[in-house]
Every structure is written in structure tokens, then in C-alpha cells.
Backbone as CSV, one residue per row, in Angstrom:
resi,resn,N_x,N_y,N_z,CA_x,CA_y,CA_z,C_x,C_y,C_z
1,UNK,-5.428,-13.070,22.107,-5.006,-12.639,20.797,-4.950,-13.846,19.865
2,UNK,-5.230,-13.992,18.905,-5.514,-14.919,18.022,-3.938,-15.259,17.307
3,UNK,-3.725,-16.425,16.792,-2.248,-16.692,16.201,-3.056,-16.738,14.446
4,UNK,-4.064,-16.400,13.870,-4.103,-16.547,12.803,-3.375,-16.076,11.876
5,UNK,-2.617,-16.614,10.787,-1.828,-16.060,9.958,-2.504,-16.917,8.379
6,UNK,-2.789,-15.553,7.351,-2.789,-16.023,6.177,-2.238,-16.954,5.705
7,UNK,-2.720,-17.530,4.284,-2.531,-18.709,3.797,-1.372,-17.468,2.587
8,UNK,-0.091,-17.953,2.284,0.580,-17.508,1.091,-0.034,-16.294,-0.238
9,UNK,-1.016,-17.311,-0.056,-1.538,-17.113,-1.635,-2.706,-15.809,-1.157
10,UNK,-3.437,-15.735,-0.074,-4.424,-15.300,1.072,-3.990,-13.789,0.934
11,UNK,-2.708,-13.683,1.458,-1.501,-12.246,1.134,-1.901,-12.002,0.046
12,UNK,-1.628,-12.786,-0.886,-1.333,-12.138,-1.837,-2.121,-11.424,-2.620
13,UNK,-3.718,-12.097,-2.493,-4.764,-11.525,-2.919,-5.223,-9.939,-2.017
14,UNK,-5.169,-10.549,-0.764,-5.416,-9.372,-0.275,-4.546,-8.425,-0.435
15,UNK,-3.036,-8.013,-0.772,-2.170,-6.966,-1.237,-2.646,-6.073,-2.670
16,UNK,-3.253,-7.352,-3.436,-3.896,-7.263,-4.963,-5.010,-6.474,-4.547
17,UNK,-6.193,-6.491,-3.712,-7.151,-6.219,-3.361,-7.335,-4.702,-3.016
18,UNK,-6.216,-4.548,-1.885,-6.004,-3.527,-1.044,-5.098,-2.651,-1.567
19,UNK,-4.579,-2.687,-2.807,-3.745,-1.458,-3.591,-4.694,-0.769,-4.456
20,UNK,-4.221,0.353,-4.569,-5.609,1.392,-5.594,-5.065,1.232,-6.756
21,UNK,-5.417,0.857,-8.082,-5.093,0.833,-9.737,-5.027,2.214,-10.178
22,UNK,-4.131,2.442,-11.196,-3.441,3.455,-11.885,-3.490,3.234,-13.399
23,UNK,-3.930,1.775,-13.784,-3.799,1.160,-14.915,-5.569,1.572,-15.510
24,UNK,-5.630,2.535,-15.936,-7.009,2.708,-16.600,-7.124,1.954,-18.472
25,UNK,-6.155,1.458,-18.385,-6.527,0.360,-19.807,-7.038,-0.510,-20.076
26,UNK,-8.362,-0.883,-20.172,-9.431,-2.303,-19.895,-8.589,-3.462,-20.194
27,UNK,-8.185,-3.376,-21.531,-7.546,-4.729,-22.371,-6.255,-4.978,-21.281
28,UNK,-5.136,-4.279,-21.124,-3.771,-4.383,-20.119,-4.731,-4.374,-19.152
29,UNK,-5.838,-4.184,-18.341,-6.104,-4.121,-16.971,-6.579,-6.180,-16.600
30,UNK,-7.080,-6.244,-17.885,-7.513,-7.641,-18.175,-6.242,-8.795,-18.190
31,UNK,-5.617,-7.973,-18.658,-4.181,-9.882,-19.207,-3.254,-9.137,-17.984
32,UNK,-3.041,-7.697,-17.420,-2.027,-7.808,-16.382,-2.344,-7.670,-15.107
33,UNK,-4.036,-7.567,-15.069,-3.966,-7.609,-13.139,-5.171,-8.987,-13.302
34,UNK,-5.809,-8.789,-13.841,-7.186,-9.760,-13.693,-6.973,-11.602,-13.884
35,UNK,-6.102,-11.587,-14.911,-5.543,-12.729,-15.333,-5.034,-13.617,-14.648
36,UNK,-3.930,-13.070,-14.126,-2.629,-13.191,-13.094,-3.144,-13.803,-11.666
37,UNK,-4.687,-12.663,-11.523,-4.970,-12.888,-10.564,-5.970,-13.900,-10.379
38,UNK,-6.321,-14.798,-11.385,-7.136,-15.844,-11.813,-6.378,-17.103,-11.455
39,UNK,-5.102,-17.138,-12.084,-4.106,-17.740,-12.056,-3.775,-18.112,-10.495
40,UNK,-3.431,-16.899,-9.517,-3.162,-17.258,-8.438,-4.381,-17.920,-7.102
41,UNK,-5.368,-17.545,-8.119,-6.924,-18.302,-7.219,-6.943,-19.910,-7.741
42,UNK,-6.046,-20.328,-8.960,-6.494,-21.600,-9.757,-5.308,-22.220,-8.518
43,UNK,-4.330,-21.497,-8.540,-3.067,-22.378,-7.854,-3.612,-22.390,-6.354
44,UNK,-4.469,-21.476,-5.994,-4.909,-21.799,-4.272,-5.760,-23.001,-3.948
45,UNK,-6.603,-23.181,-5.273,-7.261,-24.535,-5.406,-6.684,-25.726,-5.616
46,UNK,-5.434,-25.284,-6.568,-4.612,-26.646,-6.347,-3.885,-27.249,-5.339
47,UNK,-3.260,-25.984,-4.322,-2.627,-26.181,-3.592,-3.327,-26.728,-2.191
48,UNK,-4.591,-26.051,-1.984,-5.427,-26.665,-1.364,-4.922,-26.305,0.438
49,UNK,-4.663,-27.077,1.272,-4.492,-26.716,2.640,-2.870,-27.032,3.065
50,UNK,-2.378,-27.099,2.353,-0.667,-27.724,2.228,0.031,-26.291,1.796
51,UNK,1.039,-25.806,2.408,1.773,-25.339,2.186,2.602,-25.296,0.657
52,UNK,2.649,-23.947,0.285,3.535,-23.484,-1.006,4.431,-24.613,-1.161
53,UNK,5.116,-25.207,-2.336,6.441,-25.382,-2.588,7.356,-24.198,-2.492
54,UNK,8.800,-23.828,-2.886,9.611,-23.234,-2.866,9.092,-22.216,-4.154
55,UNK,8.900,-23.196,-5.481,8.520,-22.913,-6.454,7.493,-22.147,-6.329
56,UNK,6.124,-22.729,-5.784,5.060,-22.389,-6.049,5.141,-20.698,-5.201
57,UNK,5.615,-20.942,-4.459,6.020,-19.355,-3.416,6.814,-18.364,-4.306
58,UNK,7.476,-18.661,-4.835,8.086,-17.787,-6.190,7.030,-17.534,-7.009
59,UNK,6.565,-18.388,-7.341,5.325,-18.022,-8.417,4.321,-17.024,-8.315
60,UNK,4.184,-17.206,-6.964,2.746,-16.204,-5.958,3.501,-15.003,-6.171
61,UNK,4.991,-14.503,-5.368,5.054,-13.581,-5.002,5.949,-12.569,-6.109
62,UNK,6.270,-13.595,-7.138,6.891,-12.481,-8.354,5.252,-12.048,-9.371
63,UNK,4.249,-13.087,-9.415,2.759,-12.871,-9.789,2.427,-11.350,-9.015
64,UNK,2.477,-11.750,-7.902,2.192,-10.606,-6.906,2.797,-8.905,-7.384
65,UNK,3.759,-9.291,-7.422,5.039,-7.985,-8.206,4.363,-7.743,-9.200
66,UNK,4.528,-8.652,-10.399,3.854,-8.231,-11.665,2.262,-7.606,-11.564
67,UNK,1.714,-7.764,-11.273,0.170,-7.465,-10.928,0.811,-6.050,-10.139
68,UNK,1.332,-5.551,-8.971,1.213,-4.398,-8.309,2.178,-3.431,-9.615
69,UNK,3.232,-4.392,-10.208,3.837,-3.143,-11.327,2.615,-2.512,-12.412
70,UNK,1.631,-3.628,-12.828,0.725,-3.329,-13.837,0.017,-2.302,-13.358
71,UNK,-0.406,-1.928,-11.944,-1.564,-1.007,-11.672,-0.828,0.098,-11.266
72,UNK,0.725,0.305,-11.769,1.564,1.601,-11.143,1.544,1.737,-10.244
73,UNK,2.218,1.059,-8.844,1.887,1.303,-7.875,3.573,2.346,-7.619
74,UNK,3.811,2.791,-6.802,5.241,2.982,-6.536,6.143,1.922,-5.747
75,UNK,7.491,2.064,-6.461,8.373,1.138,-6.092,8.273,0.752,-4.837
76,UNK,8.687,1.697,-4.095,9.219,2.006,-2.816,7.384,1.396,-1.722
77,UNK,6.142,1.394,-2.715,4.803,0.765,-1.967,4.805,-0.898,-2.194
78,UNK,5.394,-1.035,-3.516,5.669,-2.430,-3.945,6.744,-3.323,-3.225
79,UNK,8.037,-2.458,-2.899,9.099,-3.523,-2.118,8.377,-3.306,-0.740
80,UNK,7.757,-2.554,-0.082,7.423,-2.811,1.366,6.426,-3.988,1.511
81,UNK,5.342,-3.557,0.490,4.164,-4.915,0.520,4.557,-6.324,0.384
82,UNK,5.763,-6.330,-0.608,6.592,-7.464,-0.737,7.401,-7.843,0.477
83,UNK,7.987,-6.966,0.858,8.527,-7.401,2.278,7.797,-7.900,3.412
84,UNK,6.944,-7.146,3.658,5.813,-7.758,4.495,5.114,-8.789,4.466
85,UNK,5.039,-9.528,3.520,4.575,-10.717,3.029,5.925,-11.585,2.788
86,UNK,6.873,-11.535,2.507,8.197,-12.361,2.530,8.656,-12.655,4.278
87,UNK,8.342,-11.835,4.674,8.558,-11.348,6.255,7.213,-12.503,6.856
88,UNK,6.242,-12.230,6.941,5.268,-13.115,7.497,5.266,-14.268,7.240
89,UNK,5.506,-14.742,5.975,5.771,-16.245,5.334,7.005,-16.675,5.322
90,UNK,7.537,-16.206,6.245,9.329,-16.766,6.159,10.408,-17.227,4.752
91,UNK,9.999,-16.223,4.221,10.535,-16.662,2.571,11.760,-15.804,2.232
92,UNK,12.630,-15.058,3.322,13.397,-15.035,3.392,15.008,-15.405,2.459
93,UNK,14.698,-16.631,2.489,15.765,-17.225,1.812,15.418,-17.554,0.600
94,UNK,14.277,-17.149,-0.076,13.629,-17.078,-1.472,14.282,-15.707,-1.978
95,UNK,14.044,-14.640,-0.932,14.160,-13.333,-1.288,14.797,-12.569,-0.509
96,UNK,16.372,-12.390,-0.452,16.855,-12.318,0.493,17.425,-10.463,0.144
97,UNK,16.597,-10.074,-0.843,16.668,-8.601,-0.998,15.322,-8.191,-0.399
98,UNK,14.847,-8.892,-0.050,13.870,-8.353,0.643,13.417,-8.504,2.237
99,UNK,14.511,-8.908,2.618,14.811,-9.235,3.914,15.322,-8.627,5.076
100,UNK,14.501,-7.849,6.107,14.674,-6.413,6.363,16.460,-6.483,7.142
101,UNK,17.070,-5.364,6.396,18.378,-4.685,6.767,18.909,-5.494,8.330
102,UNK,19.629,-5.649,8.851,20.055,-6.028,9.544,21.098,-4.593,10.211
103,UNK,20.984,-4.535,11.727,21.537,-3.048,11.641,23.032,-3.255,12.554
104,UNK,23.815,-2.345,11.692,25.082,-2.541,11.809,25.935,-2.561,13.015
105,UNK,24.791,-1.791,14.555,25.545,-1.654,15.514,25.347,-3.300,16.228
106,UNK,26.185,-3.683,16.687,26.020,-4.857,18.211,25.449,-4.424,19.082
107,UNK,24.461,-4.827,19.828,24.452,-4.846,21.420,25.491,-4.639,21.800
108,UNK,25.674,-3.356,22.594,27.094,-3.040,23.690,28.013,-2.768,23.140
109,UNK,27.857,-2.140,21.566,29.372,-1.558,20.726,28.897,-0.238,20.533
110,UNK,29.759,0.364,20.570,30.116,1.947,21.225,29.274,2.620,19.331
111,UNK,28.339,3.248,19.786,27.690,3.947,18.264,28.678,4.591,17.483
């Protein structure tokens, strides 16, 4: 089994990629998904083979948000994709609402 895991920014395109658009407005389809998503290909070049900053990981994954709000995606498709990608990239403590539930019973405490 292979240990390959995306590059930050890698997610993020492919989430961009792999959601269906709702946004049939050329001009808004242009400055809120296309743009954004220019933006996050300029920062993969800058960033190059080195790991996100803190910053730069904020940048990707609220970019990321904005771009899936522009093409209407639903909430509830947007916080999972976000989670899943906060979840794989350990960003956790960036986004700690998005950090799956923790469940209330103990090991060995009576349900």
C-alpha cells in the first residue's frame, strides 16, 4: 500500500476540481472560482516542495471555502470536504471546528 499523501495545496485543487458548479455567472465564475484558484497554483509555485506555513495553510484552506461557497455547494458538502483535508494535513489546531467530534463515552463507562 503506498504512504502517498497530497501536497496541502494538491487537496485543495483537487476538492476545487472534484465539486460540480452551481455558479452559472461567467464574470462571478471568473473573480470567485477561477481567480482564487490561480492564486492558489501561484502560491504552490512559491511554496515549492516545503511545507505550508501556518499562514500559508490558512490561506489555502479559507481560499478553498471561498471558491466551494462561490459554486453553491452545500454547507454540510463544504464542512466535510474541509474536514477531510484539515484531518489529512493535521491542521487541526488551525481549525479546531473542524476537528472531528470527540465521542463522549470512555472506554469501559457504562453507555
Amino acid at each position: 500500500m503506498s504512504s502517498y499523501r497530497p501536497s496541502l495545496i494538491g487537496s485543495a485543487l483537487r476538492a476545487i476540481a472534484a465539486t460540480p458548479n452551481a455558479l452559472f455567472d461567467d464574470a462571478r465564475y471568473e473573480a470567485e472560482v477561477l481567480a482564487p484558484t490561480r492564486r492558489l497554483r501561484k502560491l504552490s509555485e512559491e511554496i515549492g516542495g516545503s511545507s505550508p506555513s501556518d499562514a500559508q495553510s490558512k490561506e489555502i484552506v479559507d481560499t478553498l471555502r471561498g471558491i466551494l461557497e462561490a459554486k453553491r455547494v452545500e454547507s454540510d458538502e463544504i464542512r466535510d470536504r474541509l474536514a477531510e483535508i484539515v484531518d489529512l494535513h493535521e491542521l487541526q489546531s488551525l481549525y479546531p471546528e473542524l476537528a472531528p467530534a470527540r465521542s463522549e463515552t470512555r472506554p469501559g463507562a457504562a453507555p
